[in-house]
VOGU-3710 file (C-alpha; in Angstrom, 3 decimals, decimal comma):
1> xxxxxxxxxx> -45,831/14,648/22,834  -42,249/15,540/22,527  -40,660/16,584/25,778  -38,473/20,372/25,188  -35,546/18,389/25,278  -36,224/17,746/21,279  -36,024/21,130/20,291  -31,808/21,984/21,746  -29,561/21,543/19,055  -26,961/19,512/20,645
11> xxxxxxxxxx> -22,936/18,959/19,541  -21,463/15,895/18,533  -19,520/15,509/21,617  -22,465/15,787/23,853  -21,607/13,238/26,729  -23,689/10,160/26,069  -25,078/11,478/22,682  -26,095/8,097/21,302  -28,200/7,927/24,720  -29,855/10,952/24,645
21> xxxxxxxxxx> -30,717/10,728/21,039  -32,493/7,087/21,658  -34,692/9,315/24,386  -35,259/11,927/22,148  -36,317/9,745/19,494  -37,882/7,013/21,470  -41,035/6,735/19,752  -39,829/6,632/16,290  -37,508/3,839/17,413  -40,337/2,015/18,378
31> xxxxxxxxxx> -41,535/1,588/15,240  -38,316/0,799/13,944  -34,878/2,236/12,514  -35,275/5,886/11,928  -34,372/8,271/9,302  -31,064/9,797/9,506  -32,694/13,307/8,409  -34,200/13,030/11,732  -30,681/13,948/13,788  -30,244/17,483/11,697
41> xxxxxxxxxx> -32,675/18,900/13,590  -30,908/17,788/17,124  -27,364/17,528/16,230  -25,337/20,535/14,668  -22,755/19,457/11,649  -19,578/20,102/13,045  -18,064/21,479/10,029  -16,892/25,033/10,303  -14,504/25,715/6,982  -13,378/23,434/4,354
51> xxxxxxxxxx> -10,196/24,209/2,422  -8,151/22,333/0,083  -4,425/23,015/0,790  -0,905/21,464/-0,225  -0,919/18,060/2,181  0,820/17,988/5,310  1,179/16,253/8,169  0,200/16,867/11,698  -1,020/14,416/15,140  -4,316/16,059/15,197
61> xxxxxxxxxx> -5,493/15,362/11,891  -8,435/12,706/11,922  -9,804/11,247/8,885  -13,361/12,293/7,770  -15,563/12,674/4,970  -14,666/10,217/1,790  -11,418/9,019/3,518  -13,517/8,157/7,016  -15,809/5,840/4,581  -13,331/3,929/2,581
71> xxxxxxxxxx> -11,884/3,314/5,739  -15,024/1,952/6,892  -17,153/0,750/4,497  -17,067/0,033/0,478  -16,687/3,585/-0,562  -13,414/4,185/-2,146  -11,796/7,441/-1,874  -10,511/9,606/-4,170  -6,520/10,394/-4,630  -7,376/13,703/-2,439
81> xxxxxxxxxx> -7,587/12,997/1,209  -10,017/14,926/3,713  -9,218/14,939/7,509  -10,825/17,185/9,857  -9,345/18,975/12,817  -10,713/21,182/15,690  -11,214/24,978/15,367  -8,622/25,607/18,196  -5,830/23,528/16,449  -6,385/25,106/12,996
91> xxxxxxxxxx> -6,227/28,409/14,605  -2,776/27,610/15,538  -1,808/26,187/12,063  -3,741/27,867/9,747  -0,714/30,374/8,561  1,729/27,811/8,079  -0,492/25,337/5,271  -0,287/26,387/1,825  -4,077/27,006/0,502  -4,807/25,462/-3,139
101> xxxxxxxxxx> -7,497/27,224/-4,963  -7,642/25,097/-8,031  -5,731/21,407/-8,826  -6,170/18,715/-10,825  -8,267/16,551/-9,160  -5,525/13,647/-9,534  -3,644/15,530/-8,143  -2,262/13,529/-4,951  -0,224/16,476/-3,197  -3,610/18,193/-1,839
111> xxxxxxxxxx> -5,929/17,230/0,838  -9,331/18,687/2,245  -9,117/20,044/5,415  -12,504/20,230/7,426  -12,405/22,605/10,433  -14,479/21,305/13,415  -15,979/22,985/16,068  -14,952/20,218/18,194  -12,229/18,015/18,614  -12,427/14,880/16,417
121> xxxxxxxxxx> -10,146/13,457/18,503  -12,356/13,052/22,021  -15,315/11,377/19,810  -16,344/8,077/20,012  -17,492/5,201/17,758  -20,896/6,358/17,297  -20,233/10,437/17,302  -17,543/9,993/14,962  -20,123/8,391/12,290  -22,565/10,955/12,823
131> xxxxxxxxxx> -20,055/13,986/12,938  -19,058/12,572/9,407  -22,459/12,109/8,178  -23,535/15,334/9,477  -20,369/17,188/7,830  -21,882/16,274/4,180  -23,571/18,897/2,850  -26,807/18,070/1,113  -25,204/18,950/-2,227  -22,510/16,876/-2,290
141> xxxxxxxxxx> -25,079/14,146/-0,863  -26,981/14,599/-3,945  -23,953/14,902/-6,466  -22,517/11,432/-5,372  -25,607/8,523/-4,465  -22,897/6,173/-2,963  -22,158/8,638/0,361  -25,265/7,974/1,687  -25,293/4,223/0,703  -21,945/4,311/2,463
151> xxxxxxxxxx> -23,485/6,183/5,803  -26,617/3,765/5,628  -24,015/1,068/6,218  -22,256/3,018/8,961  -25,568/3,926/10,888  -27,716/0,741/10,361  -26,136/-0,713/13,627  -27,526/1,850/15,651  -31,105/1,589/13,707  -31,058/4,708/11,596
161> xxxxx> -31,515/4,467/7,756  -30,415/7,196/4,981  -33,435/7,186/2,774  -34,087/11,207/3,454  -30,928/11,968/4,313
//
């Protein structure tokens, strides 16, 4: 029997989230490494808004998405880069980026821009990897195979798997 505790929805940068996901989930770990799927039901994606705009620079950006992976695992990224930054700072930027509708995808001088309702910045290791992994929706899982190869690699240290995901 699952205790209540399984059924809040908790935020990526819940203290101790790897933690209280290994109680949550204690009995599927004891059988072994457990699905990724599993954490949508407990952790909310943290992505708000996407937008592709003209690229820019600015200290709160954080790499996510494609540009998180090929930093981390075999997954190369595309020419357009996607960074993610808290709610609160796009708020205070949002009127100064120039919004692209349409580009050649080749097209170097745009990036993705994933608002976050938390700050990228404050999350660890293991948060980080599951904010990203989270942040994919499940059609853009499905149009591109190698993402979830890619987060199987980033998750299989902490005994999760991406077969469902």
């Amino acid at each position: 029997m699952r205790s209540l505790a399984s059924f809040i929805m908790y935020m990526v940068d819940h203290p101790g989230l790897e933690a209280v996901l290994r109680k949550i989930l204690e009995e599927e770990f004891a059988s072994g490494a457990v699905d990724l799927a599993a954490l949508r039901d407990l952790v909310s994606s943290p992505r708000l808004m996407s937008y592709g705009v003209r690229a820019f620079n600015h200290s709160k950006l954080v790499m996510a998405g494609d540009t998180f992976l090929d930093a981390h695992t075999m997954l190369a990224d595309g020419v357009q880069k996607t960074y993610a930054i808290s709610f609160d700072e796009w708020e205070m930027i949002k009127g100064e980026v120039e919004y692209v509708d349409r580009c050649d995808f080749r097209d170097d001088s745009v990036m993705q821009i994933q608002v976050w309702s938390t700050d990228p910045l404050i999350l660890d290791e293991f948060a980080m990897i599951i904010a990203v992994a989270l942040s994919y929706k499940k059609s853009e899982l499905l149009a591109e195979s190698r993402i979830s190869s890619a987060l199987h690699e980033l998750t299989s240290p902490w005994g999760y798997y991406t077969d469902g995901f």
